[in-house]
C-alpha positions in Angstrom: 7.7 19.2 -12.2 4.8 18.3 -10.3 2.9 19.5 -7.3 3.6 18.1 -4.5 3.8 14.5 -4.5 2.5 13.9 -1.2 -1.2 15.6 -2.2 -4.2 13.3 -4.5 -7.9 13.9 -4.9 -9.4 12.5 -1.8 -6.1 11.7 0.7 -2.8 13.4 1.4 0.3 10.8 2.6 1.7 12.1 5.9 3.8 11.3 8.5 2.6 9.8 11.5 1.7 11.9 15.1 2.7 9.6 17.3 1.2 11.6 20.1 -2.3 11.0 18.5 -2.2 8.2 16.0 -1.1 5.6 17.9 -4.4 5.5 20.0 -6.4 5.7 16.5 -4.1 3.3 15.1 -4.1 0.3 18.0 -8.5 1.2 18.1 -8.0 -0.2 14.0 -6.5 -3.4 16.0 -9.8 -3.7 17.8 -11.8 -4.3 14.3 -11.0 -7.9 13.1 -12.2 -7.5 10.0 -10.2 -4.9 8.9 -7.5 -7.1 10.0 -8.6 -10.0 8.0 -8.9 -7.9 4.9 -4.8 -6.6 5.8 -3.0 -9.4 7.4 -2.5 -13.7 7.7 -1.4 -13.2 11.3 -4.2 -13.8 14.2 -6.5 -10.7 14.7 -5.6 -9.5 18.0 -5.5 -6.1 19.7 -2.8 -4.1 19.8 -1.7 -1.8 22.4 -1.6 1.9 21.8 2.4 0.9 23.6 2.8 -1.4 21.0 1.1 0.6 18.0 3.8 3.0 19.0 6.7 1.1 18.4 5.7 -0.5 15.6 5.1 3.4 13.7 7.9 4.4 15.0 9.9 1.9 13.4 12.7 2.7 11.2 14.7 1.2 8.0 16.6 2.4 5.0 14.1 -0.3 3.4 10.7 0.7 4.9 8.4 3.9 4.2 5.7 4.1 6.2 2.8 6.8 5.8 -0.3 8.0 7.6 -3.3 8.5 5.0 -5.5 11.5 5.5 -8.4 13.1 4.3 -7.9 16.0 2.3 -11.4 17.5 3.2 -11.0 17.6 7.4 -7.1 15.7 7.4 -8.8 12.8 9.8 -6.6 9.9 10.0 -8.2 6.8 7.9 -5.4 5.1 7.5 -1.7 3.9 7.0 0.3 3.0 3.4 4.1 2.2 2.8 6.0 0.8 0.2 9.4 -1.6 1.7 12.2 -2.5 -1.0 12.7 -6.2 -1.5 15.9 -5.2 -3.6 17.8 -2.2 -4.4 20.0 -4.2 -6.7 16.7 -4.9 -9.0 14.7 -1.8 -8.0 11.8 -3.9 -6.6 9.2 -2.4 -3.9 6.2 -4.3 -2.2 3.2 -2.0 -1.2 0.8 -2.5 1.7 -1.9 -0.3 2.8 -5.0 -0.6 5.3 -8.4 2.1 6.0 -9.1 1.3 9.5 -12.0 3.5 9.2 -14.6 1.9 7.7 -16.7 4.5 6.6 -14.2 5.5 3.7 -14.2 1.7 2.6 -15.1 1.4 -1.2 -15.3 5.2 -2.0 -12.1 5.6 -3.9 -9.9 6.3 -0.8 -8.5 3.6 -0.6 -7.5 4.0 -4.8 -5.9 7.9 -4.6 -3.9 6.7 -1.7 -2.1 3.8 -3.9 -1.9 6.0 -6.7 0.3 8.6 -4.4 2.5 5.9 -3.2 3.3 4.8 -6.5 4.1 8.1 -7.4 6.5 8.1 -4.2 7.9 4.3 -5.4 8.6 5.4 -9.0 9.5 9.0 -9.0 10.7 9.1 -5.2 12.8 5.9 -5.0 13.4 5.2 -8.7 12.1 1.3 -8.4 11.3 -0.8 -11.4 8.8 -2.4 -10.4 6.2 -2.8 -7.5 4.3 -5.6 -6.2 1.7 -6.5 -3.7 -0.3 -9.9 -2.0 -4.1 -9.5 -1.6 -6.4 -12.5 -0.2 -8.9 -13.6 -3.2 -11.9 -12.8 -0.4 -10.9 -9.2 -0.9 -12.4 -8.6 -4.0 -12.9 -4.9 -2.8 -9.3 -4.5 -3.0 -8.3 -6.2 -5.9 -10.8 -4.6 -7.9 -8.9 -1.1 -6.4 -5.2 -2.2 -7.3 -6.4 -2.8 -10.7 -8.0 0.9 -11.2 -4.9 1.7 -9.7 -2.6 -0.3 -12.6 -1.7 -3.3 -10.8 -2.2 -6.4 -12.9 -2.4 -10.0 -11.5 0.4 -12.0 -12.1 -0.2 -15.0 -10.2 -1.5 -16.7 -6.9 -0.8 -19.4 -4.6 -4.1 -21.8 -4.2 -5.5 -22.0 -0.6 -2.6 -21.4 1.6 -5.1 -18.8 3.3 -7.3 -20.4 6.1 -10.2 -18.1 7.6 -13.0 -19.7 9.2 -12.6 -23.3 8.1 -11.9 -22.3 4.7 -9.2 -22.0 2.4 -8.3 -18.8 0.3 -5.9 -18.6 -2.4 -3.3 -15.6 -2.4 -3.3 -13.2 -5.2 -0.3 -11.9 -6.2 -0.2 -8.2 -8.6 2.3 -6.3 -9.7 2.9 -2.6 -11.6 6.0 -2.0 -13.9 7.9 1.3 -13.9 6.5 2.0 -18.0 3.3 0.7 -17.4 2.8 2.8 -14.7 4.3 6.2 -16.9 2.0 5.3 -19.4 -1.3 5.5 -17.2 -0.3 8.8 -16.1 1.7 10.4 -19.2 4.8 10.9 -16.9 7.4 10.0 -19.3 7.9 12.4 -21.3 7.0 15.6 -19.0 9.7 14.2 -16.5 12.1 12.6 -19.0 13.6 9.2 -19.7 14.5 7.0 -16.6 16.8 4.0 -17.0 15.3 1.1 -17.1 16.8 -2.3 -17.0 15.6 -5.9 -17.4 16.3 -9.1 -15.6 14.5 -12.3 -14.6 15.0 -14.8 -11.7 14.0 -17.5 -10.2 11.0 -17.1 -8.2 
Protein backbone atom coordinates (compact mmCIF):
# COMPACT_ATOMS: atom_id res chain seq x y z
CA UNK A 1 0.00 0.00 0.00
CA UNK A 2 1.14 3.41 -0.43
CA UNK A 3 1.57 6.40 1.65
CA UNK A 4 -0.80 8.58 1.64
CA UNK A 5 -2.10 9.40 -1.73
CA UNK A 6 -2.81 12.92 -1.08
CA UNK A 7 1.20 13.71 -0.29
CA UNK A 8 4.07 14.30 -3.59
CA UNK A 9 7.48 15.92 -3.58
CA UNK A 10 6.73 19.58 -3.79
CA UNK A 11 2.63 19.84 -3.15
CA UNK A 12 0.09 18.08 -1.00
CA UNK A 13 -3.84 17.98 -2.64
CA UNK A 14 -6.22 19.33 0.04
CA UNK A 15 -9.42 20.44 0.52
CA UNK A 16 -10.34 23.78 0.24
CA UNK A 17 -10.83 26.54 3.50
CA UNK A 18 -13.35 28.31 2.35
CA UNK A 19 -12.97 30.78 5.08
CA UNK A 20 -9.48 31.67 3.57
CA UNK A 21 -9.18 30.50 0.02
CA UNK A 22 -11.77 32.01 -1.51
CA UNK A 23 -10.17 35.54 -1.04
CA UNK A 24 -6.78 33.90 -2.47
CA UNK A 25 -8.63 32.20 -5.00
CA UNK A 26 -10.98 35.32 -6.52
CA UNK A 27 -7.14 37.62 -6.12
CA UNK A 28 -6.05 34.53 -8.96
CA UNK A 29 -9.17 36.03 -10.93
CA UNK A 30 -7.44 39.45 -10.81
CA UNK A 31 -4.28 38.02 -13.03
CA UNK A 32 -5.47 37.64 -16.64
CA UNK A 33 -2.78 35.85 -17.68
CA UNK A 34 -3.11 33.08 -15.50
CA UNK A 35 -6.51 33.04 -16.76
CA UNK A 36 -5.45 32.89 -20.41
CA UNK A 37 -3.06 30.11 -19.66
CA UNK A 38 -6.46 28.09 -17.76
CA UNK A 39 -9.58 29.07 -19.46
CA UNK A 40 -11.49 30.18 -23.26
CA UNK A 41 -13.97 32.26 -21.27
CA UNK A 42 -13.32 36.22 -20.99
CA UNK A 43 -10.73 37.11 -18.18
CA UNK A 44 -12.71 38.76 -15.62
CA UNK A 45 -12.59 39.15 -11.91
CA UNK A 46 -14.24 37.16 -9.72
CA UNK A 47 -15.77 37.87 -6.45
CA UNK A 48 -14.46 36.32 -3.36
CA UNK A 49 -18.88 35.78 -3.15
CA UNK A 50 -18.65 34.10 -6.28
CA UNK A 51 -15.16 32.22 -5.71
CA UNK A 52 -17.13 30.80 -2.89
CA UNK A 53 -19.69 29.19 -4.59
CA UNK A 54 -18.02 28.05 -7.28
CA UNK A 55 -15.48 25.86 -4.54
CA UNK A 56 -18.04 25.02 -2.81
CA UNK A 57 -19.68 23.29 -5.51
CA UNK A 58 -20.65 19.80 -5.33
CA UNK A 59 -21.15 16.58 -7.83
CA UNK A 60 -20.86 12.84 -7.71
CA UNK A 61 -18.82 13.73 -11.06
CA UNK A 62 -16.48 16.54 -9.85
CA UNK A 63 -13.30 16.46 -7.45
CA UNK A 64 -12.07 19.49 -6.76
CA UNK A 65 -8.60 20.08 -4.74
CA UNK A 66 -6.69 22.96 -3.25
CA UNK A 67 -2.80 22.48 -4.15
CA UNK A 68 -0.33 23.29 -1.40
CA UNK A 69 3.19 23.56 -0.68
CA UNK A 70 4.59 20.97 1.16
CA UNK A 71 7.41 23.27 2.59
CA UNK A 72 5.09 26.22 4.37
CA UNK A 73 1.31 24.56 3.01
CA UNK A 74 0.71 28.18 1.18
CA UNK A 75 -2.08 27.84 -1.19
CA UNK A 76 -0.73 28.02 -4.99
CA UNK A 77 -3.34 26.55 -6.47
CA UNK A 78 -6.39 24.39 -7.40
CA UNK A 79 -6.61 20.70 -9.39
CA UNK A 80 -9.61 18.29 -10.05
CA UNK A 81 -10.27 15.60 -12.12
CA UNK A 82 -14.53 15.43 -13.40
CA UNK A 83 -15.75 12.07 -15.03
CA UNK A 84 -17.11 12.37 -18.48
CA UNK A 85 -18.35 8.63 -18.14
CA UNK A 86 -18.59 6.04 -15.47
CA UNK A 87 -19.87 3.59 -18.02
CA UNK A 88 -16.23 3.93 -19.88
CA UNK A 89 -14.16 4.98 -16.82
CA UNK A 90 -13.08 8.30 -18.47
CA UNK A 91 -11.84 11.42 -16.32
CA UNK A 92 -10.86 14.96 -17.73
CA UNK A 93 -8.20 16.85 -15.46
CA UNK A 94 -7.80 20.54 -15.03
CA UNK A 95 -5.54 22.42 -12.91
CA UNK A 96 -4.29 26.16 -12.47
CA UNK A 97 -1.02 27.94 -10.07
CA UNK A 98 -2.41 31.27 -9.54
CA UNK A 99 0.77 32.10 -7.91
CA UNK A 100 3.11 32.79 -10.19
CA UNK A 101 6.19 32.49 -8.45
CA UNK A 102 5.86 28.46 -8.49
CA UNK A 103 5.27 28.76 -12.36
CA UNK A 104 7.75 26.34 -14.20
CA UNK A 105 9.54 24.78 -11.09
CA UNK A 106 7.94 21.40 -11.11
CA UNK A 107 4.80 22.37 -9.04
CA UNK A 108 2.77 22.47 -11.32
CA UNK A 109 4.12 18.52 -12.49
CA UNK A 110 3.90 16.71 -8.71
CA UNK A 111 0.52 18.13 -8.48
CA UNK A 112 -0.73 16.21 -11.82
CA UNK A 113 1.09 13.32 -10.89
CA UNK A 114 -1.05 13.10 -7.43
CA UNK A 115 -4.27 13.59 -9.18
CA UNK A 116 -3.58 10.89 -11.35
CA UNK A 117 -2.81 8.76 -8.69
CA UNK A 118 -6.35 9.84 -7.13
CA UNK A 119 -8.04 9.20 -10.91
CA UNK A 120 -6.54 5.69 -11.24
CA UNK A 121 -6.16 4.15 -7.89
CA UNK A 122 -8.98 6.44 -6.26
CA UNK A 123 -11.76 6.26 -8.84
CA UNK A 124 -10.65 3.29 -10.89
CA UNK A 125 -10.91 5.28 -14.40
CA UNK A 126 -9.44 4.02 -17.66
CA UNK A 127 -8.31 6.61 -18.93
CA UNK A 128 -7.73 10.44 -18.41
CA UNK A 129 -7.74 13.31 -20.67
CA UNK A 130 -7.10 16.98 -20.73
CA UNK A 131 -7.29 20.35 -23.41
CA UNK A 132 -4.30 22.78 -23.22
CA UNK A 133 -3.98 25.99 -25.67
CA UNK A 134 -0.87 25.37 -28.07
CA UNK A 135 0.46 28.99 -26.61
CA UNK A 136 1.00 27.10 -23.40
CA UNK A 137 3.90 25.39 -24.17
CA UNK A 138 4.90 25.56 -20.43
CA UNK A 139 2.14 23.23 -19.73
CA UNK A 140 2.26 20.90 -22.32
CA UNK A 141 5.77 20.33 -21.90
CA UNK A 142 4.52 19.43 -17.93
CA UNK A 143 1.59 17.00 -18.97
CA UNK A 144 4.10 15.19 -20.95
CA UNK A 145 6.81 14.66 -17.92
CA UNK A 146 3.71 13.88 -16.31
CA UNK A 147 2.65 10.86 -19.03
CA UNK A 148 0.16 12.59 -20.93
CA UNK A 149 0.64 12.07 -24.70
CA UNK A 150 -0.99 14.24 -27.43
CA UNK A 151 -3.55 12.72 -29.25
CA UNK A 152 -4.94 15.40 -31.29
CA UNK A 153 -5.96 19.11 -31.63
CA UNK A 154 -8.46 21.24 -33.14
CA UNK A 155 -6.69 24.11 -35.50
CA UNK A 156 -7.46 27.77 -34.42
CA UNK A 157 -10.70 27.67 -32.70
CA UNK A 158 -8.71 29.69 -29.84
CA UNK A 159 -8.81 33.51 -30.45
CA UNK A 160 -6.44 35.70 -28.08
CA UNK A 161 -5.41 39.00 -29.15
CA UNK A 162 -6.30 38.92 -32.87
CA UNK A 163 -4.90 35.55 -33.25
CA UNK A 164 -5.88 32.19 -33.58
CA UNK A 165 -4.62 29.17 -31.39
CA UNK A 166 -5.17 25.69 -32.04
CA UNK A 167 -6.37 23.29 -29.05
CA UNK A 168 -4.28 20.51 -28.02
CA UNK A 169 -5.84 17.67 -26.88
CA UNK A 170 -3.66 14.73 -24.40
CA UNK A 171 -4.59 11.94 -22.91
CA UNK A 172 -3.01 9.14 -20.21
CA UNK A 173 -4.23 5.42 -20.28
CA UNK A 174 -4.77 3.44 -17.09
CA UNK A 175 -1.38 0.84 -18.19
CA UNK A 176 0.55 3.51 -19.43
CA UNK A 177 0.29 5.28 -16.47
CA UNK A 178 1.16 1.84 -14.07
CA UNK A 179 3.97 1.43 -16.10
CA UNK A 180 5.66 4.93 -15.45
CA UNK A 181 5.33 4.35 -11.85
CA UNK A 182 5.64 0.38 -11.43
CA UNK A 183 2.17 0.22 -9.82
CA UNK A 184 0.95 -2.88 -11.25
CA UNK A 185 2.26 -5.35 -9.82
CA UNK A 186 2.88 -3.94 -6.06
CA UNK A 187 -1.08 -3.16 -6.14
CA UNK A 188 -2.29 -6.03 -8.30
CA UNK A 189 -4.21 -6.49 -11.57
CA UNK A 190 -7.11 -3.97 -12.26
CA UNK A 191 -9.66 -4.80 -14.89
CA UNK A 192 -9.27 -3.22 -17.81
CA UNK A 193 -11.60 -3.01 -20.68
CA UNK A 194 -11.46 -1.72 -24.27
CA UNK A 195 -13.89 0.20 -26.36
CA UNK A 196 -13.94 2.80 -29.08
CA UNK A 197 -16.49 5.48 -30.22
CA UNK A 198 -17.22 7.94 -32.19
CA UNK A 199 -15.64 11.09 -31.34
Amino acid sequence: MNSDLMIGKLVRLAAFNLEVDAEIVARWSRDTEYHRLADDDPAYPRSVKKTREWLERDSDRAFGFAVRTLSDDRLIGDIGVWIESWAHAEGWVGIGLGEREYWGNGYGTDAMRLILRFAFDELNLQRVSLGVYAYNSRAIRSYEKAGFRREGLVRGDCLRDGQHWDSVFMGILREEWEAMNNTRGAQGPHLVGECSRDQ
